[in-house]
Backbone bond lengths (Angstrom), bond angles and torsions (degrees), N, CA, C in turn:
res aa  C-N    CA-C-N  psi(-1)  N-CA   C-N-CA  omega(-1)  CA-C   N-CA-C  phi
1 X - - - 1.452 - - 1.518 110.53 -
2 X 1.161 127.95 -46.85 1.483 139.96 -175.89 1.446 99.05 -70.71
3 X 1.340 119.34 -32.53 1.526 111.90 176.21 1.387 121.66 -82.80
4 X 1.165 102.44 -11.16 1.534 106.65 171.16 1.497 114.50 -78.88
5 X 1.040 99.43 -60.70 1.965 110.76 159.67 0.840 120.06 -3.52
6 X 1.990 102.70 -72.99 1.747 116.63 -146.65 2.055 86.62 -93.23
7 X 1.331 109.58 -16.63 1.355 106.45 -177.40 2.148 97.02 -81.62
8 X 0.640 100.66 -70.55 1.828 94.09 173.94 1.332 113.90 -29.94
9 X 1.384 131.95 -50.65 1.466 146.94 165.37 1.347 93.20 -31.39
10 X 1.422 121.64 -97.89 1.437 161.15 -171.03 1.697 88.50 -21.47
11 X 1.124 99.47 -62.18 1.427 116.10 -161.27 2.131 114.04 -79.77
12 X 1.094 96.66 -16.33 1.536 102.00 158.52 1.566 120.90 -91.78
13 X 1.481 124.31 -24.12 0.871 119.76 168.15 1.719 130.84 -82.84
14 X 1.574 113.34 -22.00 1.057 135.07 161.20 1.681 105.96 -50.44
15 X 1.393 122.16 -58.70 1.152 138.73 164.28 1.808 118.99 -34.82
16 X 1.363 102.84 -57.77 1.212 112.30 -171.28 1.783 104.03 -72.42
17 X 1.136 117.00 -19.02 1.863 133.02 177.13 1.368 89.76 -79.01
18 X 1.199 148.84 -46.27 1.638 157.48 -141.90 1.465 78.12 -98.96
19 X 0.956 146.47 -65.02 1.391 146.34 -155.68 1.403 118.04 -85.62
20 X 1.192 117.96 -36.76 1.619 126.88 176.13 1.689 114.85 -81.66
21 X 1.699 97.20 -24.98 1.458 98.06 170.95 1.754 120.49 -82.97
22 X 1.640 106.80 -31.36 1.589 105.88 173.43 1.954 109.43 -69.05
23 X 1.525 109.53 -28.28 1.324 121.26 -177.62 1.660 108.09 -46.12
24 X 1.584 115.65 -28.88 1.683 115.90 -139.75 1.426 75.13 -92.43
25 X 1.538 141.70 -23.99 1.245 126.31 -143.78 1.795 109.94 -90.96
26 X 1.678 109.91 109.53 1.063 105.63 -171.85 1.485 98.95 -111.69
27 X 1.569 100.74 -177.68 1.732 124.39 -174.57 1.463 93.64 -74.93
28 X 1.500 131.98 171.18 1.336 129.54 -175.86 1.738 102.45 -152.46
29 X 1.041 92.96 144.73 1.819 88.95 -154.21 2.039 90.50 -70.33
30 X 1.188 113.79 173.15 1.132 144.34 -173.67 1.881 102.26 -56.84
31 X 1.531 102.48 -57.63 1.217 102.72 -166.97 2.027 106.71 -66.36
32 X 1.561 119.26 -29.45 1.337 122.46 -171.04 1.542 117.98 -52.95
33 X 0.818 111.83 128.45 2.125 122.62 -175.17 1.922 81.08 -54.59
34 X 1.248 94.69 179.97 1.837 124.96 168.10 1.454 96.82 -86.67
35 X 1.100 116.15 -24.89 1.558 95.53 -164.99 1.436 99.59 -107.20
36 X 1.209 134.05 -14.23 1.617 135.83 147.11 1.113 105.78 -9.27
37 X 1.875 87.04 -84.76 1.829 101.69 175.44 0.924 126.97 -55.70
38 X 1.074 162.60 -32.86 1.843 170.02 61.05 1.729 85.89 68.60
39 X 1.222 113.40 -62.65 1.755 106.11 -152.29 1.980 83.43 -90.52
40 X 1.092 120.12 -53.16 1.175 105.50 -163.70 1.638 113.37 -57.26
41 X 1.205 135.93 -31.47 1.283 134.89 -169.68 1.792 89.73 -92.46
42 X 0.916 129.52 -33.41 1.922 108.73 169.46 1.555 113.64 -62.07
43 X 1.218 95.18 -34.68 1.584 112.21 -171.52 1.877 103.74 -56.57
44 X 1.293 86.12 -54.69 1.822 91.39 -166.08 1.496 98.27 -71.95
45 X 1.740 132.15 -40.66 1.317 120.69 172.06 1.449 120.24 -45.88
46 X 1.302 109.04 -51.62 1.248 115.35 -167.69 1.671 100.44 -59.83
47 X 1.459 118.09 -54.94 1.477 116.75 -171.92 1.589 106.87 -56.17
48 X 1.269 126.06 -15.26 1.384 119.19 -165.64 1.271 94.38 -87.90
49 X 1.682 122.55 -51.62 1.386 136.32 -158.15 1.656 93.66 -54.11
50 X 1.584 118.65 -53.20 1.394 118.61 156.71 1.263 147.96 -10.05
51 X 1.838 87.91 -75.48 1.654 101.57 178.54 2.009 104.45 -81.47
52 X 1.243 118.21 -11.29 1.491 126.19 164.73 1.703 107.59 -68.73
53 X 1.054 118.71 -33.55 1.826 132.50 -173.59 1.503 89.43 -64.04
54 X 1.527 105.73 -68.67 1.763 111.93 -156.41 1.540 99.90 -54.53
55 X 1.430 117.32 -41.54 1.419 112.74 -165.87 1.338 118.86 -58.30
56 X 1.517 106.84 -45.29 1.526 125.03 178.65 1.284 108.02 -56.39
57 X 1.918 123.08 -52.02 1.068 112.93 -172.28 1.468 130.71 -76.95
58 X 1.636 101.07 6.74 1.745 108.64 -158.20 1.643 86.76 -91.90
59 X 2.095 115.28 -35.45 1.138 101.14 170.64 1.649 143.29 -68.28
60 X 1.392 81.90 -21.31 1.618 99.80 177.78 1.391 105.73 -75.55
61 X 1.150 138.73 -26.31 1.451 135.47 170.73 1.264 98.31 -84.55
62 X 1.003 142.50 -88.87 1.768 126.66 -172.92 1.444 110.21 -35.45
63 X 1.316 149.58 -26.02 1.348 140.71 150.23 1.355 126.04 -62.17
64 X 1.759 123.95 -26.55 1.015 133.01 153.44 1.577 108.83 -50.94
65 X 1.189 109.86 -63.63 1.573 105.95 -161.93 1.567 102.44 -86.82
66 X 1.112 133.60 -3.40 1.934 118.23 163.32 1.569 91.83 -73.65
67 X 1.520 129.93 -40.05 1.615 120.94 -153.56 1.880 93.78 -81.16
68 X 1.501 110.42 -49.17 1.903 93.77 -162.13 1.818 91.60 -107.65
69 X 1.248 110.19 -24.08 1.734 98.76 -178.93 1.444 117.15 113.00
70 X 1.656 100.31 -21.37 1.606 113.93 -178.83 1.391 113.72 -77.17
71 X 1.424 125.13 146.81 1.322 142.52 177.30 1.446 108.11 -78.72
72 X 1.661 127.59 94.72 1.569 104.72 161.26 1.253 115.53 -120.72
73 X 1.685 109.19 48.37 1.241 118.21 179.72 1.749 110.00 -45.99
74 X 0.924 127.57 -8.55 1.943 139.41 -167.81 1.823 100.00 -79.15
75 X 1.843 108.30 -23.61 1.563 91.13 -158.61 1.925 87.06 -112.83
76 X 1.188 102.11 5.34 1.384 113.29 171.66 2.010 109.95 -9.90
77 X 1.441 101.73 -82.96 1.482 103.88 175.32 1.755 126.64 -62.98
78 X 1.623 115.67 -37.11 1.363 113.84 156.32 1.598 120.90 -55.84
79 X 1.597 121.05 -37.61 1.171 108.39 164.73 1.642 144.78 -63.14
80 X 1.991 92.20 -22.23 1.367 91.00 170.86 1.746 127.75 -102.73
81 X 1.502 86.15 -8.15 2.157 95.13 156.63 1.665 105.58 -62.94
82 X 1.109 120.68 -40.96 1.366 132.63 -150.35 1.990 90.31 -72.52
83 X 1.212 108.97 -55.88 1.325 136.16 162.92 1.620 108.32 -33.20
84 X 1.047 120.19 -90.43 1.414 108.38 179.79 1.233 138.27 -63.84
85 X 1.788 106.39 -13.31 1.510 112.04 160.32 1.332 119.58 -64.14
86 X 1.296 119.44 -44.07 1.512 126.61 174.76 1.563 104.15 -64.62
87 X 1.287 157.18 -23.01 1.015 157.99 162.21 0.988 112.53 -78.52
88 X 1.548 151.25 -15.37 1.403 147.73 134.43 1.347 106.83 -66.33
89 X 1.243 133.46 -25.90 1.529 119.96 -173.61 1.591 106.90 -80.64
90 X 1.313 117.83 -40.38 1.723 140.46 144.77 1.223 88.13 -6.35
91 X 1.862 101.25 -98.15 1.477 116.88 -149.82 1.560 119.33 -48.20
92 X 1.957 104.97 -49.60 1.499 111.28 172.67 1.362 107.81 -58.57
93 X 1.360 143.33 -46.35 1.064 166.90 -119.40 2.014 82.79 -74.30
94 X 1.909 87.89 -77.21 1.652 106.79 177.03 1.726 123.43 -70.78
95 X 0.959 103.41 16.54 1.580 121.36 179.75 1.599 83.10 -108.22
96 X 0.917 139.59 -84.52 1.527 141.68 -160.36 1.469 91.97 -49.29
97 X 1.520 137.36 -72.89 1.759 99.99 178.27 0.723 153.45 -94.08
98 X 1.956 110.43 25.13 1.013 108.54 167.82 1.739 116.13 -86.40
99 X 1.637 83.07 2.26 1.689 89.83 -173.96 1.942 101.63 -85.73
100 X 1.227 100.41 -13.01 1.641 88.39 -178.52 1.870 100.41 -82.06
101 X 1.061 119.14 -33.27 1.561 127.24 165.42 1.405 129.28 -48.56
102 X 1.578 93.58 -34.42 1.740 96.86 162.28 1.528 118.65 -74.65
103 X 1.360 101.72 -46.27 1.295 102.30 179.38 1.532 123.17 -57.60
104 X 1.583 106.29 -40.17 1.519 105.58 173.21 2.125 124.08 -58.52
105 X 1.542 89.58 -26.11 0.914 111.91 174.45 1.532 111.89 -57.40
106 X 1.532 110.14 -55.29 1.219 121.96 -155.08 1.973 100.95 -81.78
107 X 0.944 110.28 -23.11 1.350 113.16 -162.36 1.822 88.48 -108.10
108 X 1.415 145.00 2.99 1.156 134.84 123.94 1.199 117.02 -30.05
109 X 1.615 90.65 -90.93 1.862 112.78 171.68 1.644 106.96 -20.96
110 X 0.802 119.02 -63.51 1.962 117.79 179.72 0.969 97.75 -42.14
111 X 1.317 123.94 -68.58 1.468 136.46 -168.91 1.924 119.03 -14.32
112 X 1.970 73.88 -84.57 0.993 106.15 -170.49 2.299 111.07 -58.00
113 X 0.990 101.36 -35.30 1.383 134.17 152.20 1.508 106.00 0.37
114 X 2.079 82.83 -88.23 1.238 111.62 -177.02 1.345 123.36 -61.81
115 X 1.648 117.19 -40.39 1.162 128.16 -176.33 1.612 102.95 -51.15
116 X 1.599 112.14 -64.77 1.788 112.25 169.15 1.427 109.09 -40.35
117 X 1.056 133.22 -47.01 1.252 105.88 -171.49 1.548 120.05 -60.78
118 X 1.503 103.55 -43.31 1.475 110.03 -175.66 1.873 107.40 -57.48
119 X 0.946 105.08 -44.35 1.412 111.67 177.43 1.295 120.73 -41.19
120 X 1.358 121.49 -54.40 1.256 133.05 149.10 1.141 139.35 -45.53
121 X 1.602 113.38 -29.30 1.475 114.04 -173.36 1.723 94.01 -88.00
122 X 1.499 107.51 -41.76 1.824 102.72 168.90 1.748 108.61 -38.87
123 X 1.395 115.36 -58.90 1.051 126.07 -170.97 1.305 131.52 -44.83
124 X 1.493 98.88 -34.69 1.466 115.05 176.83 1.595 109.21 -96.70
125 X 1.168 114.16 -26.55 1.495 113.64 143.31 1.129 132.25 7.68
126 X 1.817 131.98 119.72 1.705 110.24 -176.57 1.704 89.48 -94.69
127 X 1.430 84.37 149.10 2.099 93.45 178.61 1.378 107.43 -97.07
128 X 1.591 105.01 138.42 1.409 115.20 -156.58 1.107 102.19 -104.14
């Protein structure tokens, strides 16, 4: 139950990075080089990935201090990098098995595939 939680958490904020990062991507006037845009769209990811860090970590410190009482307002920004890495490791985490599930899936399906075919080719078979 708690893993579902901190995984929904993890996993809305991952979301909200997926979303705030396609958000930054604007039109660029005619006269701007490629590489304008190049720095400006890293620029704005990076500042979001940022102002996404502080948010995470301002919660993770106010949850720190309702649970033990202690102030570590100091790890504020390490807590909220720390924060969204573990919520990509989450997300990839369950992407990697659900990817072994497809595959088992998928290499059934062959399987089973193949097996019909053979079935058929018996089938069509002259009987001796």
């Amino acid at each position: 139950m708690v893993t579902r939680i901190w995984f929904s958490i993890f996993a809305v904020i991952l979301v909200g990075l997926i979303l705030g990062a396609s958000s930054v991507v604007g039109v660029a006037d005619s006269n701007q080089t490629q590489d304008k845009i190049s720095d400006s769209l890293i620029d704005k990811v990076l500042t979001f990935i940022h102002s996404a860090a502080e948010v995470v970590g301002k919660g993770l410190v106010r949850l720190i201090n309702m649970v033990s009482g202690i102030d570590v307002s100091e790890l504020e920004q390490p807590l909220g990098y720390l924060g969204i890495l573990t919520a990509s490791l989450i997300i990839f985490g369950a992407i990697k098995a659900a990817q072994k599930v497809v595959w088992i899936i998928v290499l059934l399906g062959w399987g089973l595939i193949v097996i019909r075919i053979v079935l058929e080719a018996l089938d069509k078979a002259p009987s001796a």
